[in-house]
PQR file of N, CA, C, O and H, with PARSE charges and radii, in Angstrom:
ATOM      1  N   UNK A   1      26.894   9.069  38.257 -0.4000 1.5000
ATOM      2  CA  UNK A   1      26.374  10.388  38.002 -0.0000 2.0000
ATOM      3  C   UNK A   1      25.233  10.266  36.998  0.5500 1.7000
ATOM      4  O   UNK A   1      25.185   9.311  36.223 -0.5500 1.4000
ATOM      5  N   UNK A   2      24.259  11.291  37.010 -0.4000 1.5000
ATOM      6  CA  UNK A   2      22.791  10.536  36.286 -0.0000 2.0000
ATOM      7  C   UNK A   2      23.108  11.879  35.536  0.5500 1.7000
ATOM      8  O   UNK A   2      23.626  12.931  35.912 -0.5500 1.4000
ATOM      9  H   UNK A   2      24.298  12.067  37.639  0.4000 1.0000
ATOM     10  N   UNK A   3      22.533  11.390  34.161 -0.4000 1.5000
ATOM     11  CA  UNK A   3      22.974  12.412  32.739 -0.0000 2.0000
ATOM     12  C   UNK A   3      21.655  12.120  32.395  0.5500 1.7000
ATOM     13  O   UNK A   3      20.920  11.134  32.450 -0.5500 1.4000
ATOM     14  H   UNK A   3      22.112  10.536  33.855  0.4000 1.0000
ATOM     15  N   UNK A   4      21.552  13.698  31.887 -0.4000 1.5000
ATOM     16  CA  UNK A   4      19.830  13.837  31.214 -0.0000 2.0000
ATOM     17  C   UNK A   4      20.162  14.571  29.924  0.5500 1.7000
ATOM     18  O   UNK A   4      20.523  15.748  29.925 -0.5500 1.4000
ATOM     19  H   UNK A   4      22.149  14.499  31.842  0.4000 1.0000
ATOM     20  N   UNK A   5      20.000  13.696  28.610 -0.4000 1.5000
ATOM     21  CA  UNK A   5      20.181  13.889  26.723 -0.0000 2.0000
ATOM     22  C   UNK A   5      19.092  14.497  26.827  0.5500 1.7000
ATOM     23  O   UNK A   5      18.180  14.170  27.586 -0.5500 1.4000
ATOM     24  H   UNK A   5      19.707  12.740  28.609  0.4000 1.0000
ATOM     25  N   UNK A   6      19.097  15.872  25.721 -0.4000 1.5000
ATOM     26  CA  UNK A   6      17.800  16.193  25.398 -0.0000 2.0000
ATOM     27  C   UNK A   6      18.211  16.470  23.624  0.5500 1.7000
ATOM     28  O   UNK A   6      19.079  17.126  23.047 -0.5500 1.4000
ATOM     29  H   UNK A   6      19.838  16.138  25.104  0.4000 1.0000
ATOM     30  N   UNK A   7      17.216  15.694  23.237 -0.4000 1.5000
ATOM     31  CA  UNK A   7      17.053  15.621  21.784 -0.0000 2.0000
ATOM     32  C   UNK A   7      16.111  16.089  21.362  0.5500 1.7000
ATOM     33  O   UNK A   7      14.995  15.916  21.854 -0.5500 1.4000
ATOM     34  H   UNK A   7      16.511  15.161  23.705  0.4000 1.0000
ATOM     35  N   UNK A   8      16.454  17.073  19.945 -0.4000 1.5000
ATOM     36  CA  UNK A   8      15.085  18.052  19.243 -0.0000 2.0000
ATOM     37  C   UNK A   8      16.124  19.246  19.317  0.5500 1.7000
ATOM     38  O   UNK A   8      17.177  19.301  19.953 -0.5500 1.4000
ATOM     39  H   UNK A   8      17.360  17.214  19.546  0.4000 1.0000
ATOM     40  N   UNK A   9      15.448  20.322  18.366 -0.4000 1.5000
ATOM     41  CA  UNK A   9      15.426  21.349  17.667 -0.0000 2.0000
ATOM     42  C   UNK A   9      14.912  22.596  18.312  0.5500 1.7000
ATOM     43  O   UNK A   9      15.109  23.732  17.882 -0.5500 1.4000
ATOM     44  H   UNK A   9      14.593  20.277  17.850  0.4000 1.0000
ATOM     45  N   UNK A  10      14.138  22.234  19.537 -0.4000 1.5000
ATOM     46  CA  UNK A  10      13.082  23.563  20.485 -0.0000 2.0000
ATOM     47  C   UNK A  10      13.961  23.606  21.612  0.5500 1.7000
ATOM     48  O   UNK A  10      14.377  22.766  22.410 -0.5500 1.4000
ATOM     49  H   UNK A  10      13.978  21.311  19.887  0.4000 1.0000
ATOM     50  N   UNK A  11      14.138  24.961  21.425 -0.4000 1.5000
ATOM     51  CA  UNK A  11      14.987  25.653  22.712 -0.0000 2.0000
ATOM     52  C   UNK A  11      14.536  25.399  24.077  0.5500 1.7000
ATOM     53  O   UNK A  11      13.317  25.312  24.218 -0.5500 1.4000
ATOM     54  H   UNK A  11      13.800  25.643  20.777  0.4000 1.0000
ATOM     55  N   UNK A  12      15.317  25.254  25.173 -0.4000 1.5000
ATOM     56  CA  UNK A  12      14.741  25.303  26.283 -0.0000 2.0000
ATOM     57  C   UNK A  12      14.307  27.273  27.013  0.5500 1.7000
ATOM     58  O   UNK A  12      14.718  28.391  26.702 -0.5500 1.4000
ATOM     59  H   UNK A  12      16.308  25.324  25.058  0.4000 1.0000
ATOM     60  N   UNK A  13      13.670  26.938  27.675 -0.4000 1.5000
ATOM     61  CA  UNK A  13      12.982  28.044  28.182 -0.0000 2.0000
ATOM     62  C   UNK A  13      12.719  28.074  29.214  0.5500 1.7000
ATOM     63  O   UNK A  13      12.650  26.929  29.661 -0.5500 1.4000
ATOM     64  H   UNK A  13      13.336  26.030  27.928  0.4000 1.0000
ATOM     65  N   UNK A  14      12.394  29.221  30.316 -0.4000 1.5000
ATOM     66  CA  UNK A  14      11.737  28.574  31.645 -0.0000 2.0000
ATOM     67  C   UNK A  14      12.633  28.889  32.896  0.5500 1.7000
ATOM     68  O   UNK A  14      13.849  29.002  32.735 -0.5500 1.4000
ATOM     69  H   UNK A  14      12.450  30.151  29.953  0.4000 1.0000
ATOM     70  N   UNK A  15      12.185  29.004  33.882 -0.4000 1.5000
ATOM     71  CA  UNK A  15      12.538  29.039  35.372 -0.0000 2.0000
ATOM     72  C   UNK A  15      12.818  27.593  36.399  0.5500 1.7000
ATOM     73  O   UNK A  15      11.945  26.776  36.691 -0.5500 1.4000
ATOM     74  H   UNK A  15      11.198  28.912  34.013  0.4000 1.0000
ATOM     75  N   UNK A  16      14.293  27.542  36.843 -0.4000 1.5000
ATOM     76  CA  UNK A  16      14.392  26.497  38.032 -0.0000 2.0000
ATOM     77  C   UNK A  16      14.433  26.974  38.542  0.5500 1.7000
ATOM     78  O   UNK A  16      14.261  28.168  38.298 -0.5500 1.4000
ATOM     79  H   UNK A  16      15.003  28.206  36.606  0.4000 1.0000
ATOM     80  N   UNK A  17      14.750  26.430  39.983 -0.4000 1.5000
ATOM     81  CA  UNK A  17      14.570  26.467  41.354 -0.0000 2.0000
ATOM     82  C   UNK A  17      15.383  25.616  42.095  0.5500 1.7000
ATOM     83  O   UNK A  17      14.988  24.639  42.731 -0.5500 1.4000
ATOM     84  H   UNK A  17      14.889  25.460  40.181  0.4000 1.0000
ATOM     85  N   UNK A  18      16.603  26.035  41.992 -0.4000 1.5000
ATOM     86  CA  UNK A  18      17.822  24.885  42.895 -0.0000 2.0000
ATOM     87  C   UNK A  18      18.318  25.521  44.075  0.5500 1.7000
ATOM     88  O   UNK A  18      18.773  26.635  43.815 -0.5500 1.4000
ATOM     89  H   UNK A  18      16.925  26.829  41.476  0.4000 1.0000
ATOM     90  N   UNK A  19      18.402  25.146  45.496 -0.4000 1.5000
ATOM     91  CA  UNK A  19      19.229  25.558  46.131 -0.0000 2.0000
ATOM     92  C   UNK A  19      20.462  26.297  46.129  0.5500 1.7000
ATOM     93  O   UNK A  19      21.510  26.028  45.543 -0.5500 1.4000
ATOM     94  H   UNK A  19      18.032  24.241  45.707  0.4000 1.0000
ATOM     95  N   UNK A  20      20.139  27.402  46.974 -0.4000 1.5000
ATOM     96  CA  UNK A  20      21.572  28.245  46.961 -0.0000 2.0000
ATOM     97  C   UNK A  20      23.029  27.340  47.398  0.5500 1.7000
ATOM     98  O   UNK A  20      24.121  27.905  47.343 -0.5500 1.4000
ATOM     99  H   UNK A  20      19.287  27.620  47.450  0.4000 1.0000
ATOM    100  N   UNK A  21      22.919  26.016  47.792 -0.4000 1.5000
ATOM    101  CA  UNK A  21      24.202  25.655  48.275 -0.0000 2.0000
ATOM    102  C   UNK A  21      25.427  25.491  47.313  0.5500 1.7000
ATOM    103  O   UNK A  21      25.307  25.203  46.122 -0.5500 1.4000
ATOM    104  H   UNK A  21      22.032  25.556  47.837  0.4000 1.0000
ATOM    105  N   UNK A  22      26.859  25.749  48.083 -0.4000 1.5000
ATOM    106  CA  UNK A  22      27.993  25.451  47.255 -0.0000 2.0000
ATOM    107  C   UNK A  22      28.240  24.868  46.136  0.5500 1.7000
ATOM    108  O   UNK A  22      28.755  25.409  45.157 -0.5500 1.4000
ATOM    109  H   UNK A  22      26.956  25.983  49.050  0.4000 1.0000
ATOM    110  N   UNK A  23      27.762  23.344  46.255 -0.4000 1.5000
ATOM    111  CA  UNK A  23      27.693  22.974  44.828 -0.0000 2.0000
ATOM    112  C   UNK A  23      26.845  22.654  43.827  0.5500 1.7000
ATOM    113  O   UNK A  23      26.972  21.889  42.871 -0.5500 1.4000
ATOM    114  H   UNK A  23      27.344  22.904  47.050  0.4000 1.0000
ATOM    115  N   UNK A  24      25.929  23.376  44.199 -0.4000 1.5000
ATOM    116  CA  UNK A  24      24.967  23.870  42.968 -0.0000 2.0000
ATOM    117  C   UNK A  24      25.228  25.503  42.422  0.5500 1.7000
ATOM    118  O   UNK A  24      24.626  26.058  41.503 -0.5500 1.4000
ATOM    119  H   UNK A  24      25.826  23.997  44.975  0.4000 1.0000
ATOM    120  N   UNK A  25      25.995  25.910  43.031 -0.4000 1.5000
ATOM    121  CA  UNK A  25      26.345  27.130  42.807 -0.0000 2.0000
ATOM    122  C   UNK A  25      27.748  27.597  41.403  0.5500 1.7000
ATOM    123  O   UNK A  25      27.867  28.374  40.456 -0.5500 1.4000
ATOM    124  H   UNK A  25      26.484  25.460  43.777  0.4000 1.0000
ATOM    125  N   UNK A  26      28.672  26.350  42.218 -0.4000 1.5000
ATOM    126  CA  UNK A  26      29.904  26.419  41.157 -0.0000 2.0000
ATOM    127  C   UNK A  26      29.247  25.558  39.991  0.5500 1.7000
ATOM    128  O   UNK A  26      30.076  24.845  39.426 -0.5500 1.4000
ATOM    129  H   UNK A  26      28.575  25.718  42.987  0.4000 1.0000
ATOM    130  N   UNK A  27      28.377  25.491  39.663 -0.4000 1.5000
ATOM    131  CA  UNK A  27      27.854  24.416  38.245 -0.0000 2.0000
ATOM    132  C   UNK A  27      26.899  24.924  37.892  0.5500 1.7000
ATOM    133  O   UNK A  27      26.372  24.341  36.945 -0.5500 1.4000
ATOM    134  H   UNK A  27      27.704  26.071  40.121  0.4000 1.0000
ATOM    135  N   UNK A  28      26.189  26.171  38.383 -0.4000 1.5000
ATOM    136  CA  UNK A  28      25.168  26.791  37.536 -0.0000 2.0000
ATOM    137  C   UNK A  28      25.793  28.016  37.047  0.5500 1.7000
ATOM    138  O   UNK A  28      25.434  28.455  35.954 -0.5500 1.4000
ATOM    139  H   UNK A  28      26.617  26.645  39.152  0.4000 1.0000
ATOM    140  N   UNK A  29      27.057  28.866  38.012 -0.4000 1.5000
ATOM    141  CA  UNK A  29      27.570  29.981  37.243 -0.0000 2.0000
ATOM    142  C   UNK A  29      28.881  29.617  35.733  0.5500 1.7000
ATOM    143  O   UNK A  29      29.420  30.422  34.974 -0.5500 1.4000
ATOM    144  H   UNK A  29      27.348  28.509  38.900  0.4000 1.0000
ATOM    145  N   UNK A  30      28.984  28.323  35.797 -0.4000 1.5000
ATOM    146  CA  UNK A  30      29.810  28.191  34.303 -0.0000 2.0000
ATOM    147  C   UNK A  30      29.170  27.673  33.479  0.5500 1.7000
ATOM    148  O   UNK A  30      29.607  27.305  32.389 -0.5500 1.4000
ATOM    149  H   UNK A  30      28.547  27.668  36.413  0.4000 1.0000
ATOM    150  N   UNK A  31      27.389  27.500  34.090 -0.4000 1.5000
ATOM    151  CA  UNK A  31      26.647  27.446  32.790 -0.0000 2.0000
ATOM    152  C   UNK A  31      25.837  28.219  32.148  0.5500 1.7000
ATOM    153  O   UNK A  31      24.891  28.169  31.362 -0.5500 1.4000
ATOM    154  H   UNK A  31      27.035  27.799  34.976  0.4000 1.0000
ATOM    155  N   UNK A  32      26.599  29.076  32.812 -0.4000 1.5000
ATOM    156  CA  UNK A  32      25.873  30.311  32.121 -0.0000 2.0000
ATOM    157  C   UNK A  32      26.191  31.059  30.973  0.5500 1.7000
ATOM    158  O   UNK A  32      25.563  31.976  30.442 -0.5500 1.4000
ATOM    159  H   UNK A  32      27.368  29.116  33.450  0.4000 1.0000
ATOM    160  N   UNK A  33      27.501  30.412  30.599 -0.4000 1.5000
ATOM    161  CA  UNK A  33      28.461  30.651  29.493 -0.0000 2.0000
ATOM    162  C   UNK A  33      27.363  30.412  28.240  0.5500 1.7000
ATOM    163  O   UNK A  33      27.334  31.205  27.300 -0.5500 1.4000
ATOM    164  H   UNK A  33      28.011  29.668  31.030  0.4000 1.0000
ATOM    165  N   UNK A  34      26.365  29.127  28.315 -0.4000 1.5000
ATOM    166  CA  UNK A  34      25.630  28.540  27.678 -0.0000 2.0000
ATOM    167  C   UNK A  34      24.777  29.147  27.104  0.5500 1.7000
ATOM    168  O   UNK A  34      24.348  28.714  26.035 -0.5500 1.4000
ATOM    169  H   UNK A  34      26.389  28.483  29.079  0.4000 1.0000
ATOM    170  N   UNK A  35      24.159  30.650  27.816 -0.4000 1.5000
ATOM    171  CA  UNK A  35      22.577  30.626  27.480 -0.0000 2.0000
ATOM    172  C   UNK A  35      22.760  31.920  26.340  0.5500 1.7000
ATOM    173  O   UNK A  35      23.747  32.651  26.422 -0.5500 1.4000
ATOM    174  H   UNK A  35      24.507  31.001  28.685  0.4000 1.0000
ATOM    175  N   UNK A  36      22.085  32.053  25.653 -0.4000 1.5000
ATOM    176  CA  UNK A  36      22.182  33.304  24.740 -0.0000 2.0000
ATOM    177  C   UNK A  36      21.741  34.594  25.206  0.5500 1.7000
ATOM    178  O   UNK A  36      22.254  35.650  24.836 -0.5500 1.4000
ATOM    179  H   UNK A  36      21.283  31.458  25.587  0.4000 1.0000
ATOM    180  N   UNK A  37      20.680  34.490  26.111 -0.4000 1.5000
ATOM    181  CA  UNK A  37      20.283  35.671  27.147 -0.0000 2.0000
ATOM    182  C   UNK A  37      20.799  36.029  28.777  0.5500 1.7000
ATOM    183  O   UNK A  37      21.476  35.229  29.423 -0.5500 1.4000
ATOM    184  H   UNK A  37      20.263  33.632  26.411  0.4000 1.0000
ATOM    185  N   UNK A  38      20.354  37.372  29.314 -0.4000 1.5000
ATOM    186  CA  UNK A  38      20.935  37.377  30.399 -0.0000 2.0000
ATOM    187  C   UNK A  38      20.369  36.264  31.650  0.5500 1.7000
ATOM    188  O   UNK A  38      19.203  35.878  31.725 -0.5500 1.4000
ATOM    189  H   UNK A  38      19.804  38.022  28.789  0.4000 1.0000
ATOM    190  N   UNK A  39      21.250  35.944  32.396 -0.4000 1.5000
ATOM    191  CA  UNK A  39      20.888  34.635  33.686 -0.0000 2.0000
ATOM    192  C   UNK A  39      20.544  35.981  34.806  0.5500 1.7000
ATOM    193  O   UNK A  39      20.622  37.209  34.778 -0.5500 1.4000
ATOM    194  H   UNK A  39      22.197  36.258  32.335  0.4000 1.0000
ATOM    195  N   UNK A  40      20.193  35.085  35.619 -0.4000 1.5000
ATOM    196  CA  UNK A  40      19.484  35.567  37.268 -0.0000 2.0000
ATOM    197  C   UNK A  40      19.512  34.279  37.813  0.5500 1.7000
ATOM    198  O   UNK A  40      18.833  33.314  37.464 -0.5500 1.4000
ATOM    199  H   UNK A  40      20.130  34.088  35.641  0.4000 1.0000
ATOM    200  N   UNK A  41      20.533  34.356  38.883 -0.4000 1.5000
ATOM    201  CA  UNK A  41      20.563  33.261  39.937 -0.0000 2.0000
ATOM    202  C   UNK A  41      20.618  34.056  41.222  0.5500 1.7000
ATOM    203  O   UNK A  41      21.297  35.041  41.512 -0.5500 1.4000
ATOM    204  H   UNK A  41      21.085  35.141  39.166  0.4000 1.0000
ATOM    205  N   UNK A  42      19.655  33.318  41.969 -0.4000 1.5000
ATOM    206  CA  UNK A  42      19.250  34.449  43.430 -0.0000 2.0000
ATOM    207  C   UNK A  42      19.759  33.211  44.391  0.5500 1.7000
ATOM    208  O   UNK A  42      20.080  32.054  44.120 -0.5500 1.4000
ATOM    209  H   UNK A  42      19.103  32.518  41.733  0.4000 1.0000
ATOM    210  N   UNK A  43      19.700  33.896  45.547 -0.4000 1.5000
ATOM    211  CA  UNK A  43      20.268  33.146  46.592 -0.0000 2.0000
ATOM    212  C   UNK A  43      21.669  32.422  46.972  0.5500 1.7000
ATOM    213  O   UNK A  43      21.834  31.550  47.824 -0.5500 1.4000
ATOM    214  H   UNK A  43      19.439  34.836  45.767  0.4000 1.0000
ATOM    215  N   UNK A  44      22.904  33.177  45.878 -0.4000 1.5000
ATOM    216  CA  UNK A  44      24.363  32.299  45.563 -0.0000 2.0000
ATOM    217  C   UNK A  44      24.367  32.777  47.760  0.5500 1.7000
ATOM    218  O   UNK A  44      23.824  33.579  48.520 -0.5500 1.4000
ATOM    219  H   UNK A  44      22.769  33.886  45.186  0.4000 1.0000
ATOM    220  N   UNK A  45      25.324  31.671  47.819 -0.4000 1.5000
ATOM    221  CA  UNK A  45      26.149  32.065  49.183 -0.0000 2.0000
ATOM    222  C   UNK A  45      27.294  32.918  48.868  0.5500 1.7000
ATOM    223  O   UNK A  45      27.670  33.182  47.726 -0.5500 1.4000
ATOM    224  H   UNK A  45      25.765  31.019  47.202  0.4000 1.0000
ATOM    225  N   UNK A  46      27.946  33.429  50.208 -0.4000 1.5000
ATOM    226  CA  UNK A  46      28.868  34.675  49.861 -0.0000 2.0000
ATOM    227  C   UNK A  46      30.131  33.624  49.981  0.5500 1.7000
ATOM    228  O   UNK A  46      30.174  33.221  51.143 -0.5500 1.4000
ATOM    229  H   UNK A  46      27.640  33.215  51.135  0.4000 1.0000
ATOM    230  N   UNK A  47      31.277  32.987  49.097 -0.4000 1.5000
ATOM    231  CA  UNK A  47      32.290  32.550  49.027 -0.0000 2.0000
ATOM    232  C   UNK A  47      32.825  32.454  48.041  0.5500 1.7000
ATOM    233  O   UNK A  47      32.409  32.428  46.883 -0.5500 1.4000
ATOM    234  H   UNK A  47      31.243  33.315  48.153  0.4000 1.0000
ATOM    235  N   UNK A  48      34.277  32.368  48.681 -0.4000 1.5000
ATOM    236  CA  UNK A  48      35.055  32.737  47.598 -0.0000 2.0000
ATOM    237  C   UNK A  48      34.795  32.328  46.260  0.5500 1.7000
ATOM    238  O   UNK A  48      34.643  33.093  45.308 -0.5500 1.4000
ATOM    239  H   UNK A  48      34.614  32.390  49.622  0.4000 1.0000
ATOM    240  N   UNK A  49      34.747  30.982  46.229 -0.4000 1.5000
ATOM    241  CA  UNK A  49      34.483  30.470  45.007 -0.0000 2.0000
ATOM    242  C   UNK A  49      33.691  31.295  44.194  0.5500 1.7000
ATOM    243  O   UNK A  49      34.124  31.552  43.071 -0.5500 1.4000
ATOM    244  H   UNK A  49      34.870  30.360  47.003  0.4000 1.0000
ATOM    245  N   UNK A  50      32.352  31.870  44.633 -0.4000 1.5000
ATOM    246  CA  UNK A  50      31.425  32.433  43.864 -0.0000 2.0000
ATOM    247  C   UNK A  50      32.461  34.104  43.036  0.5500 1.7000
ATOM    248  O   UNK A  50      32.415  34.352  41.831 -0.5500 1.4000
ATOM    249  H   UNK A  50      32.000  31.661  45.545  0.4000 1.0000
ATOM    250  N   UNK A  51      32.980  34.661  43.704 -0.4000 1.5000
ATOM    251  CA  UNK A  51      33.874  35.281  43.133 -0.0000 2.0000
ATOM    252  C   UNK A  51      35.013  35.347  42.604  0.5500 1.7000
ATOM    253  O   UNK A  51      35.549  36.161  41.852 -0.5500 1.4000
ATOM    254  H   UNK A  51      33.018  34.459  44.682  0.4000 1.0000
ATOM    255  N   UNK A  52      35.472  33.965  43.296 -0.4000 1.5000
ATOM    256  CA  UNK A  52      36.146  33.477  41.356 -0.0000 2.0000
ATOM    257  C   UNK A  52      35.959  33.707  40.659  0.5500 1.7000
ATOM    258  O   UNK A  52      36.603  34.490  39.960 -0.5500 1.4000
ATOM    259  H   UNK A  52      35.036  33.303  43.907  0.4000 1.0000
ATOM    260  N   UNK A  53      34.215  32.777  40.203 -0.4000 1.5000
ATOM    261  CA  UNK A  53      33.975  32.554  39.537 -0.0000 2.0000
ATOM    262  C   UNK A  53      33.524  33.463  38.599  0.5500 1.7000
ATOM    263  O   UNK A  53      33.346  33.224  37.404 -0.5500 1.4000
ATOM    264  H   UNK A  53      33.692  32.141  40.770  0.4000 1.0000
ATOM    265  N   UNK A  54      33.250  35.067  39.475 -0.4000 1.5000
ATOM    266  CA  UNK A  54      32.770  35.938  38.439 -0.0000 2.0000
ATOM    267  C   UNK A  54      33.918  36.565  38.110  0.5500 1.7000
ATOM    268  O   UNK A  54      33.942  37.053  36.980 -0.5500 1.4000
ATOM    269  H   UNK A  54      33.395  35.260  40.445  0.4000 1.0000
ATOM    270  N   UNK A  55      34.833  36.682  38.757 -0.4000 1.5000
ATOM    271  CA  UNK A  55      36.097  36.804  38.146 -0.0000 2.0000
ATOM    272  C   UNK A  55      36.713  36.227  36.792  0.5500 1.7000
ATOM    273  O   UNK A  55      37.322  36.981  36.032 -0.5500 1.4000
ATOM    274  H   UNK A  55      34.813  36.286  39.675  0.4000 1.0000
ATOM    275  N   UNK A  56      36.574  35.138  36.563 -0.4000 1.5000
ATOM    276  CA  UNK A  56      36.552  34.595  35.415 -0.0000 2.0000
ATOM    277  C   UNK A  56      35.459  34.977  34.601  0.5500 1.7000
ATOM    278  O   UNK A  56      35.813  35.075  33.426 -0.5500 1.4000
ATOM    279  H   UNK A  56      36.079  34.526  37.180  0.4000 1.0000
ATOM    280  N   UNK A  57      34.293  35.224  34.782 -0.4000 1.5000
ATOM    281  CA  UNK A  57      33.503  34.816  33.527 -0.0000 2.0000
ATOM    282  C   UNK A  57      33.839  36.422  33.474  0.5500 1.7000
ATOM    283  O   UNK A  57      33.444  36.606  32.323 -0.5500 1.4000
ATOM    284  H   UNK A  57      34.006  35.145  35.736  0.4000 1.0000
ATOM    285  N   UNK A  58      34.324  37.817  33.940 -0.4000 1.5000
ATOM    286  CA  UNK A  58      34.405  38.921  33.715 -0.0000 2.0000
ATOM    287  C   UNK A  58      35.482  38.992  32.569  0.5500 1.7000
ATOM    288  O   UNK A  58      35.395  39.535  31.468 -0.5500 1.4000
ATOM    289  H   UNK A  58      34.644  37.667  34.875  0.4000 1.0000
ATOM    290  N   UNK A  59      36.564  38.260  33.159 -0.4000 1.5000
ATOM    291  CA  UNK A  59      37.863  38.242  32.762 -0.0000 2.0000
ATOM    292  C   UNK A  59      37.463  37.336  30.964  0.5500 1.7000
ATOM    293  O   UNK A  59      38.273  37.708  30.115 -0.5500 1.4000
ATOM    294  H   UNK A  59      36.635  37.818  34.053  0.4000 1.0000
ATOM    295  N   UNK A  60      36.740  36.636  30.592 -0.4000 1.5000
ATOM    296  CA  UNK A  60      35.980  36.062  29.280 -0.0000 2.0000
ATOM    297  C   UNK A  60      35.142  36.860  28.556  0.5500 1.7000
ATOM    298  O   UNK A  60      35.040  36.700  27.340 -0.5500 1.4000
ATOM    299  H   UNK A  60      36.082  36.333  31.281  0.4000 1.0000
ATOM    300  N   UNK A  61      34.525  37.704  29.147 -0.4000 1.5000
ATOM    301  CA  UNK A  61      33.622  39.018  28.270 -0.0000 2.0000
ATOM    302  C   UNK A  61      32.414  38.459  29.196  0.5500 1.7000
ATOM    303  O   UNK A  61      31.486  37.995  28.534 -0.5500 1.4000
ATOM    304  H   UNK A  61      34.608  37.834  30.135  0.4000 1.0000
ATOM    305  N   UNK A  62      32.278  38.423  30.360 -0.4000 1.5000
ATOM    306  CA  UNK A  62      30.758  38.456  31.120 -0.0000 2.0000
ATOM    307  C   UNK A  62      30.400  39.670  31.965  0.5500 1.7000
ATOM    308  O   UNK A  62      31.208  40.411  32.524 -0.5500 1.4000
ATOM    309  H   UNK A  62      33.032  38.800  30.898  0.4000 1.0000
ATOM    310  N   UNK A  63      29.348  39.749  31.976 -0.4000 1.5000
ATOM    311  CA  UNK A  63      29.043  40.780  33.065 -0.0000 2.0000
ATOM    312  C   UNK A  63      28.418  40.087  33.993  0.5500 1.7000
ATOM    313  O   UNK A  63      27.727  39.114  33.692 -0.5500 1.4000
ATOM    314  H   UNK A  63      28.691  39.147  31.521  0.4000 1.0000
ATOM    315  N   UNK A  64      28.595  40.537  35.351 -0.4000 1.5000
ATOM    316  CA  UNK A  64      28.245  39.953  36.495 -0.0000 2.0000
ATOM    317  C   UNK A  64      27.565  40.921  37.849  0.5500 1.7000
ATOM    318  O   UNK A  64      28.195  41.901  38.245 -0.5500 1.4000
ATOM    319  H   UNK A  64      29.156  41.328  35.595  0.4000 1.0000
ATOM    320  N   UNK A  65      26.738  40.677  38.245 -0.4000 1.5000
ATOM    321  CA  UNK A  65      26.275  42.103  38.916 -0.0000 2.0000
ATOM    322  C   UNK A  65      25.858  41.603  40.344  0.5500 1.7000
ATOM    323  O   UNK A  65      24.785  41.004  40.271 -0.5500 1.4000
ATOM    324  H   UNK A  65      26.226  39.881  37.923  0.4000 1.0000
ATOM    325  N   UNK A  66      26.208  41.641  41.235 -0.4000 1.5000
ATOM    326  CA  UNK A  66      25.322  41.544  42.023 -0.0000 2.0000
ATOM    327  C   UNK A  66      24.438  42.855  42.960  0.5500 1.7000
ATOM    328  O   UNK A  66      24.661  44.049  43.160 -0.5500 1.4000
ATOM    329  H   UNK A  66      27.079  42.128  41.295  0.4000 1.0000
ATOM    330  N   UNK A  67      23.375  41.906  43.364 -0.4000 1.5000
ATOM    331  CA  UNK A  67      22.352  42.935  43.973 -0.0000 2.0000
ATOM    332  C   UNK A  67      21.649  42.578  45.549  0.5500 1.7000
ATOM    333  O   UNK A  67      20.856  41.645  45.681 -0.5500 1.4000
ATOM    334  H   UNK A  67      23.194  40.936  43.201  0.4000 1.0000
ATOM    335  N   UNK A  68      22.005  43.328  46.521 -0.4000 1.5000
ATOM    336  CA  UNK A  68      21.783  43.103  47.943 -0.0000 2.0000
ATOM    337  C   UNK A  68      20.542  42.774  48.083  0.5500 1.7000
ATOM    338  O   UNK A  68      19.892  43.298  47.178 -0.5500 1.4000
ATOM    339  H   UNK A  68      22.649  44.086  46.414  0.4000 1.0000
ATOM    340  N   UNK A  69      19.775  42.045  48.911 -0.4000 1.5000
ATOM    341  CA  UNK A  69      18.579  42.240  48.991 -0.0000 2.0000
ATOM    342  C   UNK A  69      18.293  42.116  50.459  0.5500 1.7000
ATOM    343  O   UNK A  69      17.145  42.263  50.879 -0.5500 1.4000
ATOM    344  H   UNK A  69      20.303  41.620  49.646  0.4000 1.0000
TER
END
């Protein structure tokens, strides 16, 4: 598994761009626990997992919204 250290004091900032698939999906919504501001991830697929998962982060003090497009 390839691990990327980031060392320093300057916040990260900024927009990715990862595929909507499954497992990029269950590993970007429990890192969202992480960020100090609100997230926007577009394109999740509709499965269960993904509502687990907001199930949990609701059930922790998250808000979770989704929006049809």
């Amino acid at each position: 598994m390839e691990k990327l250290n980031i060392a320093g004091g300057d916040p990260l900032r900024g927009t990715v761009h990862i595929s909507g698939a499954k497992n990029s999906a269950v590993a970007l919504i429990p890192a969202t626990i992480l960020a100090d501001s609100p997230v926007t991830i577009e394109g999740l697929p509709h499965i269960s997992d993904i509502d687990t998962l907001r199930d949990l982060l609701e059930e922790i003090g998250g808000k979770v919204t989704f929006e049809k497009r």
